[in-house]
C-alpha positions in Angstrom: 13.4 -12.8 43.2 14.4 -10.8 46.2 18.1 -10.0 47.7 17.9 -10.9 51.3 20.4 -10.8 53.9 20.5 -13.3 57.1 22.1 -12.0 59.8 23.3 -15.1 61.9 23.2 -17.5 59.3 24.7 -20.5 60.8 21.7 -20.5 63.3 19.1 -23.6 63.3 15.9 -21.4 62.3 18.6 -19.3 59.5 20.0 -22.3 58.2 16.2 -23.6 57.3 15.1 -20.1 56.0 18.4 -19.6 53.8 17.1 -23.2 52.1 13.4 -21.9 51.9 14.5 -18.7 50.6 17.0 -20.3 47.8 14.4 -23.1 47.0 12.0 -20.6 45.8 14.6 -18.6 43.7 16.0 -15.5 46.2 19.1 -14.7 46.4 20.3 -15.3 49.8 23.4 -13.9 51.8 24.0 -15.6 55.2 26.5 -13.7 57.5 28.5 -15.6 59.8 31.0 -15.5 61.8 32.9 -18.4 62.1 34.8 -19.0 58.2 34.4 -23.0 59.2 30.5 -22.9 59.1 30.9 -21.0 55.9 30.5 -25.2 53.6 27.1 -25.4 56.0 25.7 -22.5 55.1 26.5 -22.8 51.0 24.7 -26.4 51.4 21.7 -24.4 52.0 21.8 -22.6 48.7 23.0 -19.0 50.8 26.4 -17.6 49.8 28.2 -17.5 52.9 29.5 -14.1 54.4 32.1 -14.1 57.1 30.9 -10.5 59.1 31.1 -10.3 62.6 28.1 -8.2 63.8 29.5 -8.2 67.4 32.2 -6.0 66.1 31.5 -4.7 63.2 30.2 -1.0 62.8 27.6 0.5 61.3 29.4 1.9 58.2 30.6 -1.8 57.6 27.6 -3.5 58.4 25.6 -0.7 56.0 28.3 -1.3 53.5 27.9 -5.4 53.8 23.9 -4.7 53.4 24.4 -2.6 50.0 22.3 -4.6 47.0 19.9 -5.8 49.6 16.0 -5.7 49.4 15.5 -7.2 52.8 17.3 -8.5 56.3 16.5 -10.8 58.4 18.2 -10.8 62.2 18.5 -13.8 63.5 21.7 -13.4 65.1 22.3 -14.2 69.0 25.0 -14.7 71.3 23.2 -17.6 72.7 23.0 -16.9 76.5 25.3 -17.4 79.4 27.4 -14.6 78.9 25.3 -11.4 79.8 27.6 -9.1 78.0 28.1 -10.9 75.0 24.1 -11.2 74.6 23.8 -7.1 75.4 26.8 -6.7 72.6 24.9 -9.0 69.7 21.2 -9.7 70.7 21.0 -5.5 71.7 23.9 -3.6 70.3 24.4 -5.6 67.3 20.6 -5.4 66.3 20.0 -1.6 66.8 23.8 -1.0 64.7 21.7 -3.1 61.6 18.9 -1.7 62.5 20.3 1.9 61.8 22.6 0.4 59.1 20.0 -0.8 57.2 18.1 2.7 57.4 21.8 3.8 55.6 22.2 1.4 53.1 18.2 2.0 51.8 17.2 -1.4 52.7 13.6 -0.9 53.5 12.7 -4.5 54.5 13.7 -5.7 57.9 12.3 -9.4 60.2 13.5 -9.4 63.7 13.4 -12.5 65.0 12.7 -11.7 68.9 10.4 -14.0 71.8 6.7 -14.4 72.5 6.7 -12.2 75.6 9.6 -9.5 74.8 9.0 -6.3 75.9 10.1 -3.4 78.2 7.9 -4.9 80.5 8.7 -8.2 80.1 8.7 -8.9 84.3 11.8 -10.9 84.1 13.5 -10.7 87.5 17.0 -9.2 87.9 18.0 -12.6 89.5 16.8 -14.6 86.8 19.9 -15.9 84.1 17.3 -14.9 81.0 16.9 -11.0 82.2 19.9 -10.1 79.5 18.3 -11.8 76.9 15.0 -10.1 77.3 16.5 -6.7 78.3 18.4 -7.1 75.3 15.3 -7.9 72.8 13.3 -5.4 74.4 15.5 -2.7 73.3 15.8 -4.0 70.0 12.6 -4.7 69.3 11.9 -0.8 70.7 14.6 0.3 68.4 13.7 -1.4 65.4 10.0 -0.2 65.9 10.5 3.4 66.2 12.8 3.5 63.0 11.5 4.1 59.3 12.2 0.6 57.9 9.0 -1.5 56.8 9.9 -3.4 59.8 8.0 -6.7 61.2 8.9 -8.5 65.0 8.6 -12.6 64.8 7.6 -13.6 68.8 7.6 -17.0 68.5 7.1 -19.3 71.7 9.1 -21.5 73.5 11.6 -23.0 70.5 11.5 -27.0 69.6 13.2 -29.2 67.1 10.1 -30.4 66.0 8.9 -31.2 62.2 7.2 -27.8 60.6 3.5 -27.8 61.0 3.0 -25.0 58.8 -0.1 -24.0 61.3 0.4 -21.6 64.2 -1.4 -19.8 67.0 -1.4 -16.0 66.1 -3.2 -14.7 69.1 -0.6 -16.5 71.2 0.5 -15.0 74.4 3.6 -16.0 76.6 2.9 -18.6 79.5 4.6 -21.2 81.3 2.7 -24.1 79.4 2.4 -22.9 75.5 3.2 -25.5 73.4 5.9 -23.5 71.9 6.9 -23.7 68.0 9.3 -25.4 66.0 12.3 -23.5 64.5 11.4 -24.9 61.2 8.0 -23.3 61.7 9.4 -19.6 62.5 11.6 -20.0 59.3 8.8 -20.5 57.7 7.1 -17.7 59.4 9.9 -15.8 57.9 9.7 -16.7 54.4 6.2 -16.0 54.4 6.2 -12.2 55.9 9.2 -11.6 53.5 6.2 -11.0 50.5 3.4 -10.0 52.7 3.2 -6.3 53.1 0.4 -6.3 55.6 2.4 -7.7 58.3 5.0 -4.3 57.7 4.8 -2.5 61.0 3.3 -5.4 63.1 4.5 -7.6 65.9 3.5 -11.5 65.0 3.4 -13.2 68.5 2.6 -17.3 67.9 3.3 -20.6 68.8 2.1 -24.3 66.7 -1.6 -23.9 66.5 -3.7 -24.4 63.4 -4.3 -21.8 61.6 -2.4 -22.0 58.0 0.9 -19.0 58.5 -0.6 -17.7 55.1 -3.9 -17.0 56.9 -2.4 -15.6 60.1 -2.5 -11.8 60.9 -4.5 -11.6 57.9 
């Protein structure tokens, strides 16, 4: 059994995970922000944490994460407000990021996009640009720090049924088939107890090779 913190746990892919998690006997903490989605988020077998990452500092997030064995960020300000996705999906990572590294929690899943990195070509015009500015850095943060870190890049995001099967040598285009969020939870799960996808960057989208299998 494993101690793992969700860091935006009222999220569609956390709320799936935080069930997986709890089904198969860890003891999960969902943060959230909002005290009303705090009956959601105990439904799933978490116990609910009000924490407001956006705000918080790193002494309280790193005091929040003591106990922990692992953290998984999954938090985002959900787009359309370009400072409020550089203050959660950027500042807000790299502060747990660096938290984590404080509190000795060794284990740390990013949940980023198939495609995000400092060269991601987004255009300045374009309404996503904060989003993957935002990831990039994270992703470059979390990367370069000394946590047993791993980046989920999952494709385009559906509401589909979980396949279970992905495409691990996915690369970002206009017409991938994208992945359900029930699929990257259980991408998730899955890299939570497998130490050779520690310092890796898991890019994928539904395909049909078993998520045990991948990045094997």
């Amino acid at each position: 059994m494993a101690a793992v913190t969700i860091i935006g746990g009222h999220g569609k892919i956390a709320l799936i995970l935080a069930r997986i998690l709890s089904s198969r006997g860890d003891a999960v903490t969902s943060w959230i922000r909002d005290p009303g989605q705090s009956e959601e988020v105990a439904a799933t077998g978490a116990t609910p944490r009000v924490l407001d990452v956006e705000n918080a500092s790193r002494e309280e997030i790193a005091a929040a994460l003591a106990g922990s064995d692992a953290v998984v960020f999954s938090a985002g300000a959900g787009g359309g407000n370009p400072e409020r996705t550089y203050a959660v999906d950027r500042d807000a990572a790299i502060r747990s990021i660096q938290a984590a590294e404080q509190a000795g929690v060794k284990r740390y899943v990013m949940v980023s996009y198939l495609g995000a990195a400092p060269d991601h070509g987004v255009p300045e015009s374009d309404p996503f640009f904060p989003y993957a500015e935002a990831k990039a850095a994270a992703d470059v943060a979390l990367r370069a720090s000394d946590l047993d870190w791993t980046v989920l890049m999952p494709g385009r995001l559906t509401l589909d049924e979980p396949t279970g099967r992905v495409d691990p040598d996915a690369t970002r285009s206009a017409d991938n088939p994208g992945t359900s969020r029930a699929n990257v939870a259980l991408v998730a799960a899955s890299v939570l107890d497998r130490p050779d996808t520690v310092g890796k960057d898991l890019p994928f989208t539904d395909g049909d090779t078993a998520i045990e299998n991948a990045w094997a």
